[in-house]
Backbone bond lengths (Angstrom), bond angles and torsions (degrees), N, CA, C in turn:
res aa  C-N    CA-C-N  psi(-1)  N-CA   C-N-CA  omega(-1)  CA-C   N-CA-C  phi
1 X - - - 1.426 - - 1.515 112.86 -
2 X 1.247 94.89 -126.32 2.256 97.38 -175.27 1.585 102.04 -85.74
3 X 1.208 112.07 -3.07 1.622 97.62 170.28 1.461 96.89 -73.78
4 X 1.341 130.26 -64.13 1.792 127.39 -174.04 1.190 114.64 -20.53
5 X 1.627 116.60 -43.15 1.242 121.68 -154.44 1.689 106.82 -97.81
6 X 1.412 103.69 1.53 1.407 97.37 179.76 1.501 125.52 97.99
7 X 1.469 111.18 6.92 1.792 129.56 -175.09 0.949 84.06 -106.48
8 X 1.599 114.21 138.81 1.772 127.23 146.21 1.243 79.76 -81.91
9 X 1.665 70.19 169.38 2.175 84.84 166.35 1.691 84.77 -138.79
10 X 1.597 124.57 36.02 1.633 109.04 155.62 1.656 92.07 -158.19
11 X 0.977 127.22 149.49 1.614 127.58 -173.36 1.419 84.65 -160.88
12 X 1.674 100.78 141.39 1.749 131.68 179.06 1.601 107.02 -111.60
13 X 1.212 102.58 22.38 1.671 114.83 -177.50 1.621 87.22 -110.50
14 X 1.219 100.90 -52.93 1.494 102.01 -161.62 1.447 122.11 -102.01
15 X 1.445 104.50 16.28 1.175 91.77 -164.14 1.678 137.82 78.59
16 X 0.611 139.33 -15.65 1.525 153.08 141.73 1.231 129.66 -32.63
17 X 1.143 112.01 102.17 1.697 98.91 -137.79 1.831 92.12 -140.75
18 X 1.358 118.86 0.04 1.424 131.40 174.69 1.525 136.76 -161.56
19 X 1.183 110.52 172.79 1.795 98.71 -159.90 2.077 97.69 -146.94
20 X 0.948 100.31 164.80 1.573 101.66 -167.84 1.955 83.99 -158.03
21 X 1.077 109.05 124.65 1.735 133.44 171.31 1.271 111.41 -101.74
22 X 1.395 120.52 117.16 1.666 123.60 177.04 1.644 101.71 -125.19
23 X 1.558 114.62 146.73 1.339 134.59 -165.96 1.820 79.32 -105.88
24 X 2.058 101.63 110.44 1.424 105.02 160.90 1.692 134.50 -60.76
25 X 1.557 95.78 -14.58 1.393 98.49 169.80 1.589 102.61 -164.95
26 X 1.439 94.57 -173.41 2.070 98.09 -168.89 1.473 89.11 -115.88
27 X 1.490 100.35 -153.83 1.482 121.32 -147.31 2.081 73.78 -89.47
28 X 1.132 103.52 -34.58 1.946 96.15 -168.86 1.309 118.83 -65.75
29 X 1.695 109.41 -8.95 1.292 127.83 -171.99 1.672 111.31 70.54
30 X 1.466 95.06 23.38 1.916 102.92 171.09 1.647 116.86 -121.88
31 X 1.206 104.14 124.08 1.496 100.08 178.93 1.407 114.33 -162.38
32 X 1.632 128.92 -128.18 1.439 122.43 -178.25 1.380 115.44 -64.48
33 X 1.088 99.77 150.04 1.571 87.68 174.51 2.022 126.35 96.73
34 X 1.575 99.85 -38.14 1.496 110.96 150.37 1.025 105.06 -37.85
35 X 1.429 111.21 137.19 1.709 126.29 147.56 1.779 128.35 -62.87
36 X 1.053 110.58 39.80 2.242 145.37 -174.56 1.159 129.37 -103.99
37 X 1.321 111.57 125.10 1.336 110.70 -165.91 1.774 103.68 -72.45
38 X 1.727 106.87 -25.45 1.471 123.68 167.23 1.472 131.62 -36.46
39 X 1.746 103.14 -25.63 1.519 127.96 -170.24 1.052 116.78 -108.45
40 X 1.532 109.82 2.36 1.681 98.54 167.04 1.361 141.13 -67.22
41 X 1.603 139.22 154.97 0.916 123.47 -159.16 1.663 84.93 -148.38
42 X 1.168 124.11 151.11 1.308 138.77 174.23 1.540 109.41 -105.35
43 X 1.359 113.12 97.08 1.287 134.22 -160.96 1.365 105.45 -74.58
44 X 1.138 119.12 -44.59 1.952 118.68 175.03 1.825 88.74 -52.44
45 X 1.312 107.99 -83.95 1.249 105.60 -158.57 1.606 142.44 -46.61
46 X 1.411 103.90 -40.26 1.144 134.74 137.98 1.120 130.64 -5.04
47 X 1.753 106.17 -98.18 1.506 121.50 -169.49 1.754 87.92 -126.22
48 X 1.002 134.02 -11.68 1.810 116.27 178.00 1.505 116.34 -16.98
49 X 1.455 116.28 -55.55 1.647 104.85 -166.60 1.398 107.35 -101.36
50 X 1.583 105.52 23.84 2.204 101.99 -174.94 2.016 79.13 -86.12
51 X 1.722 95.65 173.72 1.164 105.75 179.41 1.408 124.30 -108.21
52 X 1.823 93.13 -29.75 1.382 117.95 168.66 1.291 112.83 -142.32
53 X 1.497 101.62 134.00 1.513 115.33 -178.69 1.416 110.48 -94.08
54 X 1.303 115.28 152.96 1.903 122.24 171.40 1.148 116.79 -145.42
55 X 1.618 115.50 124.70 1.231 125.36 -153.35 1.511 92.55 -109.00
56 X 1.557 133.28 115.72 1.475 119.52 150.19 1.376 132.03 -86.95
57 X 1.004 147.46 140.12 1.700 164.13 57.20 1.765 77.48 153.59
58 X 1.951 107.08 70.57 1.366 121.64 151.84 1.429 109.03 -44.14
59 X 1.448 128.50 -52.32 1.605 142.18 -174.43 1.245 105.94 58.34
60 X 1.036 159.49 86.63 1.698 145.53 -140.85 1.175 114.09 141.05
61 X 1.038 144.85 129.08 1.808 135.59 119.66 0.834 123.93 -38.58
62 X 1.258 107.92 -67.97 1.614 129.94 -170.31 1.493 96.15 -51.14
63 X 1.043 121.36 -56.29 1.563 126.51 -170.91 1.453 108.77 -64.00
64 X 0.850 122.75 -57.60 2.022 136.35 165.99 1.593 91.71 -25.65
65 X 1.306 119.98 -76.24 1.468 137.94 -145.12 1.358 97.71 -73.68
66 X 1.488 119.90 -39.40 1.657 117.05 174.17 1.533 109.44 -62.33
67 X 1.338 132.17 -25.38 1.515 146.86 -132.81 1.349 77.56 -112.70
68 X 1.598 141.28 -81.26 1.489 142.23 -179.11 1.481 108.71 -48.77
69 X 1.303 129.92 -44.75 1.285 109.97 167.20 1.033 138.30 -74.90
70 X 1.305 123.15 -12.19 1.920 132.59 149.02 1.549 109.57 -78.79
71 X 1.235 136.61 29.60 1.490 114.45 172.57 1.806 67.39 -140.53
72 X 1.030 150.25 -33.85 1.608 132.70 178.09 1.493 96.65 -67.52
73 X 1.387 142.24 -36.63 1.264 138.62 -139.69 1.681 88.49 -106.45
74 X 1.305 113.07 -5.03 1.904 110.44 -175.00 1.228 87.37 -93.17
75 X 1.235 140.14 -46.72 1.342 144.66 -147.03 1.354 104.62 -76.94
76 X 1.584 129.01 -35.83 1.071 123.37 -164.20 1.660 97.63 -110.25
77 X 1.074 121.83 -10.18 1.311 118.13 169.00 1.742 138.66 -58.25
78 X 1.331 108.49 101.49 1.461 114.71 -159.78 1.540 124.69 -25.78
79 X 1.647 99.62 -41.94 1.627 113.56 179.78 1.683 95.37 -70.94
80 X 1.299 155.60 -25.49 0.985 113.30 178.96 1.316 117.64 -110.08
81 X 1.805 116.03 -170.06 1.437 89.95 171.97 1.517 102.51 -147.22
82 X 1.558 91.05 48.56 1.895 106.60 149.83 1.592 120.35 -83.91
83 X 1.211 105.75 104.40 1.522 111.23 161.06 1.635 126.93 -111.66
84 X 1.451 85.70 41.13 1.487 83.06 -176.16 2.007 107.46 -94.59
85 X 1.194 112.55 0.10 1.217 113.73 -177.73 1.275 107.40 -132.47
86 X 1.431 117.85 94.51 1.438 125.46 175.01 1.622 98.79 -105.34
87 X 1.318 128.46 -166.67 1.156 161.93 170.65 1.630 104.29 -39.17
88 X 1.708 94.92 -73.01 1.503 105.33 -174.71 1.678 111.79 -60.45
89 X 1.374 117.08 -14.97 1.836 113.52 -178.88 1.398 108.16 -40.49
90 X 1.520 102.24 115.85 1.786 109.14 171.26 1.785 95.82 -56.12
91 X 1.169 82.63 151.60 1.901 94.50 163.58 1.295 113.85 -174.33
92 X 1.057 125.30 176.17 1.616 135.59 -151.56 1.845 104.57 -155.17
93 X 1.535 103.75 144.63 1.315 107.11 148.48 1.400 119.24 -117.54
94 X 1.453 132.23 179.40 1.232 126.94 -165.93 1.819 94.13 -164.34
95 X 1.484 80.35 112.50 1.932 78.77 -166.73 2.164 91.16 -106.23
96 X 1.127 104.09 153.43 1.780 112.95 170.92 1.320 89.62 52.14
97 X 1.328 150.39 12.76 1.582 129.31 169.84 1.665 113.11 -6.36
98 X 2.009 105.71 127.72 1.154 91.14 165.97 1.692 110.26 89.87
99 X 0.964 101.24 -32.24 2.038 107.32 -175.34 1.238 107.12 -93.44
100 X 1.209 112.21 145.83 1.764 99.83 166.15 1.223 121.65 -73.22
101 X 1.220 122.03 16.26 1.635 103.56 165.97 2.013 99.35 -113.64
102 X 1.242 105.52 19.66 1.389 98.90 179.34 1.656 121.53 -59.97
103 X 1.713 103.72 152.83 1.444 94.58 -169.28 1.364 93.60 -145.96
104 X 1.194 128.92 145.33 1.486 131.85 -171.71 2.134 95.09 -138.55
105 X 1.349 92.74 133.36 1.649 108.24 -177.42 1.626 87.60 -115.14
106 X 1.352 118.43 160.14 1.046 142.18 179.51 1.878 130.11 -129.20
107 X 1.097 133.88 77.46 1.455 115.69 178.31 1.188 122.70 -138.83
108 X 1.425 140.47 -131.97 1.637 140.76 150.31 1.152 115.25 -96.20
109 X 1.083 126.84 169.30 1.610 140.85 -171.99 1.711 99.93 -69.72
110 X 1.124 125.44 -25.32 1.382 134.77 179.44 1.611 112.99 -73.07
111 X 1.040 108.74 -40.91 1.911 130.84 -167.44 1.645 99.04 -102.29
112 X 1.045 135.22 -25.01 1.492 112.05 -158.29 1.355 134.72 -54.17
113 X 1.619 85.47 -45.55 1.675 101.19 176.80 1.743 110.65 -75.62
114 X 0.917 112.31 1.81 1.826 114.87 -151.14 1.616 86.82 -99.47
C-alpha cells in the first residue's frame, strides 16, 4: 500500500500518531465519494481524532474530487470542530501500489485532481 510508495501513515516527528482505512467503493461499485445522500459520513464523528485518513480503490475523479471536497467542506463547517482537513492538507494518491507500473502523485486536498 502507501508504505511502497514512501508515505507513513504515523510519524513521531509530526505527530501522527493514527490511521483510519476506508473501502472507496463496495461490491455495487458505490461508495465514498458518490454524489448520494446514501454516502454520507459524519466526519467529526467518524474520523475527527484519526490523523491520517486512507481511501481505497476511489477509481474515479469525479469521485476523488467529491471525496476532497467534503473533507475541505467538514473542516470549515461551523457545526464542526475538525480542522484537520483544510485546503492546504498534504495528500497523495498511489495508483497499482507495489507493481511496476506504480505511480504515486503528490499535492493538497485543493490541487489533487487539478
Amino acid at each position: 500500500g502507501v508504505h511502497m510508495a514512501g508515505i507513513p501513515l504515523t510519524d513521531a516527528a509530526t505527530s501522527c500518531q493514527s490511521f483510519a482505512v476506508f473501502s472507496g467503493t463496495n461490491a455495487l461499485g458505490k461508495g465514498l465519494g458518490d454524489d448520494t445522500d446514501e454516502n454520507e459520513m459524519n466526519w467529526e464523528m467518524d474520523v475527527g481524532g484519526v490523523d491520517t485518513l486512507v481511501f481505497l480503490m476511489i477509481g474515479r475523479l469525479d469521485k476523488l474530487r467529491n471525496l476532497c471536497q467534503t473533507l475541505i467542506s467538514s473542516s470549515s463547517s461551523k457545526e464542526t470542530k475538525n480542522k484537520k482537513w483544510d485546503r492546504e492538507t498534504p495528500c497523495a494518491i498511489v495508483q497499482n501500489s507495489g507493481r511496476d507500473n506504480q505511480r504515486v502523485w503528490r499535492s493538497t486536498l485543493d490541487q489533487i485532481v487539478d
